[in-house]
C-alpha positions in Angstrom: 24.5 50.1 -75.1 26.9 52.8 -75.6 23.7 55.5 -76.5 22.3 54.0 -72.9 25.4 55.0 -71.1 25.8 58.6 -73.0 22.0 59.5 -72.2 22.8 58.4 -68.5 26.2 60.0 -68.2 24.4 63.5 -69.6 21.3 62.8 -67.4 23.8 62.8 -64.7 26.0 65.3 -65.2 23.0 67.6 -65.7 21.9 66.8 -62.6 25.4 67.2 -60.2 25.7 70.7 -62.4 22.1 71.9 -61.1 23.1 71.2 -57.5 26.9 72.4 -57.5 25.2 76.1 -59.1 22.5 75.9 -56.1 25.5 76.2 -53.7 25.9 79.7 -55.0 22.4 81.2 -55.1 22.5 83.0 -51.3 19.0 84.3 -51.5 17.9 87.7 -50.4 21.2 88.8 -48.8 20.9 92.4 -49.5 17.0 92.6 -48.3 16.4 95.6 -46.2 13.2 95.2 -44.3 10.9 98.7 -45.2 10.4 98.8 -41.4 14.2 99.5 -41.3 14.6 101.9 -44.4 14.1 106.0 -44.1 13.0 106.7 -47.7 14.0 109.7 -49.0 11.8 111.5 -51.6 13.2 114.8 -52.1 16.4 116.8 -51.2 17.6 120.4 -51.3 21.4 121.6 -51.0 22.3 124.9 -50.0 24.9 127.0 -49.3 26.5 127.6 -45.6 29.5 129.1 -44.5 32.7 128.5 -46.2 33.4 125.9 -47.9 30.1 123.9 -46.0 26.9 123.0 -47.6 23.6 122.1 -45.9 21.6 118.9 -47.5 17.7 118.5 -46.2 15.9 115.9 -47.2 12.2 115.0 -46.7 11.7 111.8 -45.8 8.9 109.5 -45.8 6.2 108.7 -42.8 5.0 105.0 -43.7 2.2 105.4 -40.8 0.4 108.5 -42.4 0.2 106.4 -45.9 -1.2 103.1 -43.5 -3.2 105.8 -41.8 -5.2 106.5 -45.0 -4.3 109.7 -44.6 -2.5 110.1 -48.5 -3.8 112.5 -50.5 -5.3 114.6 -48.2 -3.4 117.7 -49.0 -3.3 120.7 -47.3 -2.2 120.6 -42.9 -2.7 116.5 -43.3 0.3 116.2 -45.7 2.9 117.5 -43.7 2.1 114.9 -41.7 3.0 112.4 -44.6 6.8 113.6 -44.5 9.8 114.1 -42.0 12.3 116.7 -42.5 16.3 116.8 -41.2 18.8 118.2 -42.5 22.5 118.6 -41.3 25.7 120.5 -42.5 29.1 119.0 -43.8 31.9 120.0 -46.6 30.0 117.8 -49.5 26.9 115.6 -49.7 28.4 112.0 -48.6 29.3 113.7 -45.1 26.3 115.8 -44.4 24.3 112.9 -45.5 26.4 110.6 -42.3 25.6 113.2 -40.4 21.3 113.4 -41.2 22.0 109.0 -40.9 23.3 110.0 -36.9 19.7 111.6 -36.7 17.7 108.7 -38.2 17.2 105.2 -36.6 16.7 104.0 -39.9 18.9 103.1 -42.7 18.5 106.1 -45.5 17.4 104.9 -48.7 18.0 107.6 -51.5 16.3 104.9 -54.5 13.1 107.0 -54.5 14.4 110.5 -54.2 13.1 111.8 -57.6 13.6 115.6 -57.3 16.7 117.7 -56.3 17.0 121.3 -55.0 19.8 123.5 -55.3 19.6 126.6 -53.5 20.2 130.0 -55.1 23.4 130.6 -53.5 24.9 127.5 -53.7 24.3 127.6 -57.6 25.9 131.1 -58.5 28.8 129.5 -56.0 30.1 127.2 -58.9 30.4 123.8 -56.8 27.2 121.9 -57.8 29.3 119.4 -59.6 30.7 118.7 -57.3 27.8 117.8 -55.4 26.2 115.6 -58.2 29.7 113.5 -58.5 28.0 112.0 -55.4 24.6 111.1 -56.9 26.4 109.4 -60.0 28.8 107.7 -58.0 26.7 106.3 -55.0 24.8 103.4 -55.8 21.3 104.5 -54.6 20.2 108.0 -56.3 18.8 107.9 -59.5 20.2 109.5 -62.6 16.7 110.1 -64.4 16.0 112.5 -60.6 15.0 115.8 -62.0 17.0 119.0 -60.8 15.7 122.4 -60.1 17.0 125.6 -58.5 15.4 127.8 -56.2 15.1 131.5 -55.1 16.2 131.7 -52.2 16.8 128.5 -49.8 16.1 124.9 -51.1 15.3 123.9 -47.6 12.4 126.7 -47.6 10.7 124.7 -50.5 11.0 121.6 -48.6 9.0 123.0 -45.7 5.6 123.7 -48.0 2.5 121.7 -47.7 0.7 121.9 -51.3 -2.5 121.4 -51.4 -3.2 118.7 -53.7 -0.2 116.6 -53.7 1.3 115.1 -50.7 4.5 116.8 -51.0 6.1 119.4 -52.4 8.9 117.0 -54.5 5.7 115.2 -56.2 4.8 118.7 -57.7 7.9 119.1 -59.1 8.2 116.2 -60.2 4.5 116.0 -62.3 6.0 119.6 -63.7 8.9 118.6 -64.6 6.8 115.7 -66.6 5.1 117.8 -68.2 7.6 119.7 -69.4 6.1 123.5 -68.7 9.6 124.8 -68.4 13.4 123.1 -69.1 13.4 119.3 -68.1 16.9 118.7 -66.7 18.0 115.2 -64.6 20.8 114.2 -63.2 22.5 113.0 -65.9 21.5 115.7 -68.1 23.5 118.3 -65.9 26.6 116.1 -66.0 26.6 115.3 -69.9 25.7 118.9 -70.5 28.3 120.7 -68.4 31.0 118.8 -70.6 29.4 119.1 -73.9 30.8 121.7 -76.3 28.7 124.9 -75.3 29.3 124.0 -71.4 26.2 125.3 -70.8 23.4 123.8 -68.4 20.0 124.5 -68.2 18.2 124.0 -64.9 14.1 125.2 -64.4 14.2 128.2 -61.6 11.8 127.7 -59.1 9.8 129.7 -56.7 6.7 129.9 -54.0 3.7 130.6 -55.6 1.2 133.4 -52.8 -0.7 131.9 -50.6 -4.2 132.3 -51.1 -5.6 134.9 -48.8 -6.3 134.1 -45.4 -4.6 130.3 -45.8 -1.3 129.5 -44.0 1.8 131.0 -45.9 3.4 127.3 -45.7 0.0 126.0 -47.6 1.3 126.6 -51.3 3.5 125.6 -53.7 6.8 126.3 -55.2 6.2 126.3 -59.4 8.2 127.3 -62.4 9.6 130.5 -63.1 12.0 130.6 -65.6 15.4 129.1 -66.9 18.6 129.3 -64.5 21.3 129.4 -67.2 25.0 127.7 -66.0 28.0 127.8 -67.3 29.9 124.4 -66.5 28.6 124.3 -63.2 28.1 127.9 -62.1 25.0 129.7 -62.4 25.5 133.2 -64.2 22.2 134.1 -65.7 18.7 133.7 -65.4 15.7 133.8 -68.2 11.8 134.3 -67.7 9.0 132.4 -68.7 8.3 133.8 -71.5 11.9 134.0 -72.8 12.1 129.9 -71.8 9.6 129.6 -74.7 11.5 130.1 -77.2 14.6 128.5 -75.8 12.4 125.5 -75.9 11.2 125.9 -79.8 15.2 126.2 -80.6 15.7 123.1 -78.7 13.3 120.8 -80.0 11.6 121.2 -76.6 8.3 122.4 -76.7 6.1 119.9 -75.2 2.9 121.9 -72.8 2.2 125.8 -74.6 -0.7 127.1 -75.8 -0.1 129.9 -78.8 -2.6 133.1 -78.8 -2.7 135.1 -82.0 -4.6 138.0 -82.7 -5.9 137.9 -86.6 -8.0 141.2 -86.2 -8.1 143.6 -83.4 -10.1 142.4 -79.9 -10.2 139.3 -81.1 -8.2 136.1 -80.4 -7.5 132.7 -81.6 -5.5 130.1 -79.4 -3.8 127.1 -80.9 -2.6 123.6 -79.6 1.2 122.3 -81.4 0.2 118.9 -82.2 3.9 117.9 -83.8 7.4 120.0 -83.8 10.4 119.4 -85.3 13.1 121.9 -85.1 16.5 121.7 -87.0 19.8 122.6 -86.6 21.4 123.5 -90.1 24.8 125.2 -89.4 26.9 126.6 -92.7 30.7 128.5 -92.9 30.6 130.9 -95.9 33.4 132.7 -96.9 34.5 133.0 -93.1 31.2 133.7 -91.7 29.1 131.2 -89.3 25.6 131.2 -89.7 23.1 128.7 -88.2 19.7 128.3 -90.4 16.9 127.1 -87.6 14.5 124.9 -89.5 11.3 124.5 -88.1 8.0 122.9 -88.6 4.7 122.5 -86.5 1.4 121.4 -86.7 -1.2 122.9 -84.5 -4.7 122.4 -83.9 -7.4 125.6 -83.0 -8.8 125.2 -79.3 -10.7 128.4 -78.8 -11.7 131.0 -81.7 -12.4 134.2 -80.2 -12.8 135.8 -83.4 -15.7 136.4 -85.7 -13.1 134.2 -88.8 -14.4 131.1 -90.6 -11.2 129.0 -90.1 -12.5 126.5 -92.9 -12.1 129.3 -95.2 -8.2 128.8 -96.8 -7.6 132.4 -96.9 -8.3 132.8 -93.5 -6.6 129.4 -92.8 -3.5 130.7 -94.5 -3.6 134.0 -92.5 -4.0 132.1 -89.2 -0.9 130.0 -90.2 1.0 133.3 -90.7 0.2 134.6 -87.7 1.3 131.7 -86.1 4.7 131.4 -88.0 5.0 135.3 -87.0 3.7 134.8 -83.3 6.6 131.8 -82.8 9.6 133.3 -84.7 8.7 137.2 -82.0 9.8 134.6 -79.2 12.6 132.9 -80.9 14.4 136.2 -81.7 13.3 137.2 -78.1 15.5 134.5 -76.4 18.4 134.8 -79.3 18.7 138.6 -78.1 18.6 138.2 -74.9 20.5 134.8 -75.1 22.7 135.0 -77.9 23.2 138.6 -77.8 23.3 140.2 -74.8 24.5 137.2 -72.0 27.0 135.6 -75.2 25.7 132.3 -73.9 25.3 129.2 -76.2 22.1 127.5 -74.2 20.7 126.1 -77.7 23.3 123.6 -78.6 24.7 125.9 -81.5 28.3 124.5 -80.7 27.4 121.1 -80.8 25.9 121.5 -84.2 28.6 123.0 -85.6 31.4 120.3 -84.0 29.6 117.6 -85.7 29.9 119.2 -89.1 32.8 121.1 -89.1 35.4 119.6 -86.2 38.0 121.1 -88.0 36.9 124.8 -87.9 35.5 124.0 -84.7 38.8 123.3 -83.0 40.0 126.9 -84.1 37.2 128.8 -82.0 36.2 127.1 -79.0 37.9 128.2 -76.8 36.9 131.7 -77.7 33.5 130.9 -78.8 31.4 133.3 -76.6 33.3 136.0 -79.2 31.9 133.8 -82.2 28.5 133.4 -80.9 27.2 137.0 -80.8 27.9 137.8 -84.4 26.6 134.7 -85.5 23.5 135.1 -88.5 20.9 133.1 -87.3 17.8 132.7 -89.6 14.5 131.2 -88.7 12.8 129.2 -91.2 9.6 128.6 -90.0 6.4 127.0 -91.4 3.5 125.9 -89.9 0.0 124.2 -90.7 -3.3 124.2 -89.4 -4.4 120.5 -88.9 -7.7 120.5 -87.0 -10.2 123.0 -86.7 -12.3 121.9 -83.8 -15.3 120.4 -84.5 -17.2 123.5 -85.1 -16.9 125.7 -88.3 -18.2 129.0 -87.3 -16.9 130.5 -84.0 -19.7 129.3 -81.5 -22.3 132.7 -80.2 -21.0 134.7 -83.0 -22.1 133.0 -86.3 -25.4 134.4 -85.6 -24.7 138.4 -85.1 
């Protein structure tokens, strides 16, 4: 009898907790209707007079997507976008002001690229600019950030030809990693790490095809805009940005052309990286060893060499070795040597093997840098071959 009333009394209970929690679940109370959102997609923020900045954003067209007309590229996708801008003293009150010209709510959840204008980055206040996109609730911290040449708003205004705006090429670029990848958060924990030195990819329009419109191109990947803390105060080319990447355990999207014998070529795929920071202190003297180690695979031989043949398998890794350490010691002169600017994470490496000497020189470590010994320690293997031995039309002379 007394199991009968316990089963019931549970049974019960059960039942008058279910429908006392039910009171409490208030159901979509925080929808917003899409009919009632202005989606933004991407956003540029440039400099203005004094103290002001100007924020444009590009903001979705639902119709053009219902009209079929996505992915049309070219004059059709401007159509896909809206642009407005307006000016204030920091991005939460220029952004009021672009809500005064919208009749819908703005929605910054799908904004996935930002733009900061070339003046407004050698300025020094982009920090303060992204305290608003960690802070607000909307903006996402994975958003990739470039800079541009020029105005960020210009960039805004093209109409690329295969993608429906210009923020989507940025973004697929930034994916796939052809230059620096740097989000939101990235800037942030970077510009109070121990090198204070942030890496954003620089940015410009690509020519127009002749006899297209001007505004019917692209803006793609230049180079490296170097900061320090939140200031830009150097910049790095392409080719430079390579070897930055290999020293940062960043190479993701390069293709590496040697040349075993005169006139002729042979172009290689990395297939797996690994680079290591191994920093030392001997007798006084800071040195960083770089170890790396890649694996790459041959996707075009240009040459008259049997790459099945070891010898010639062991020059071609040789080549290689000597063909990635030339851009290394590229970027570590112009880098290291000439702009006394720790963009590899040197710093870091040495604060989490030595805190103690580290706390002696870092606040005059642009001194320390520069007359650092670095030495590359490089080694490389040829994994794949291709599925032909002999290089195809020239087996046969």
């Amino acid at each position: 009898m007394n199991l009968f009333l316990s089963r019931n009394t549970i049974k019960t209970a059960t039942i008058v907790l279910f429908f006392s929690t039910s009171f409490l679940l208030t159901g979509c109370w925080d929808r917003r209707e899409i009919n009632d959102t202005a989606t933004v997609l991407t956003a540029a923020i440039d400099k203005e007079k004094g103290k002001n900045i100007r924020l444009t954003t590009q903001i979705l067209i639902p119709r053009s997507v219902s009209n079929g007309q996505q992915g049309t590229g070219g004059a059709g996708s401007s159509s896909q976008v809206l642009i407005r801008s307006a000016i204030g003293e920091n991005m939460a009150d220029a952004m009021t002001k672009i809500q005064t010209k919208i009749p819908r709510r703005i929605f910054w959840g799908q904004c996935k690229v930002y733009i900061i204008g070339e003046k407004m980055a050698k300025k020094g206040n982009v920090r303060e600019q992204v305290d608003f996109l960690l802070r607000h609730p909307e903006p996402r911290e994975r958003a990739y950030m470039f800079v541009s040449e020029g105005d960020g708003a210009n960039v805004l205004q093209l109409s690329p030809p295969l993608e429906p705006y210009q923020g989507e090429v940025l973004r697929k670029l930034a994916e796939m990693q052809v230059g620096v990848k740097t989000t939101v958060k990235d800037f942030e924990q970077m510009s109070i790490s121990d090198s204070e030195t942030v890496l954003l990819p620089l940015i410009n329009k690509l020519p127009p095809s002749p006899g297209r419109n001007p505004q019917e191109t692209i803006a793609y990947i230049i180079g490296t805009a170097i900061f320090r803390k939140d200031k830009m105060v150097n910049q790095i080319d392409t080719k430079v940005t390579r070897g930055l990447l290999w020293l940062r355990n960043e190479i993701e999207v390069t293709a590496v052309t040697i040349t075993p014998k005169k006139g002729q070529s042979i172009s290689l795929d990395p297939i797996r990286e690994q680079t290591i920071l191994l920093p030392s202190i001997e007798n006084g003297k800071w040195k960083m060893t770089v170890k790396i180690r890649s694996e790459g695979t041959i996707v075009q031989n240009g040459s008259d060499l049997d790459i099945m043949d070891p010898i010639v398998k062991k020059k071609v890794e040789k080549e290689l070795e000597n063909d990635i350490k030339a851009r290394i010691n590229l970027c570590l002169k112009q880098v290291q040597k000439k702009m006394k600017i720790d963009a590899f994470g040197f710093g870091d490496a040495f604060h989490r093997k030595y805190p103690k000497e580290w706390n002696k020189v870092k606040d005059h470590w642009d001194k320390v840098l520069p007359e650092m010994d670095v030495k590359i320690d490089i080694k490389t293997r040829v994994r794949r071959s291709g599925l032909s031995t002999t290089p195809t039309g020239l087996g046969t002379r």
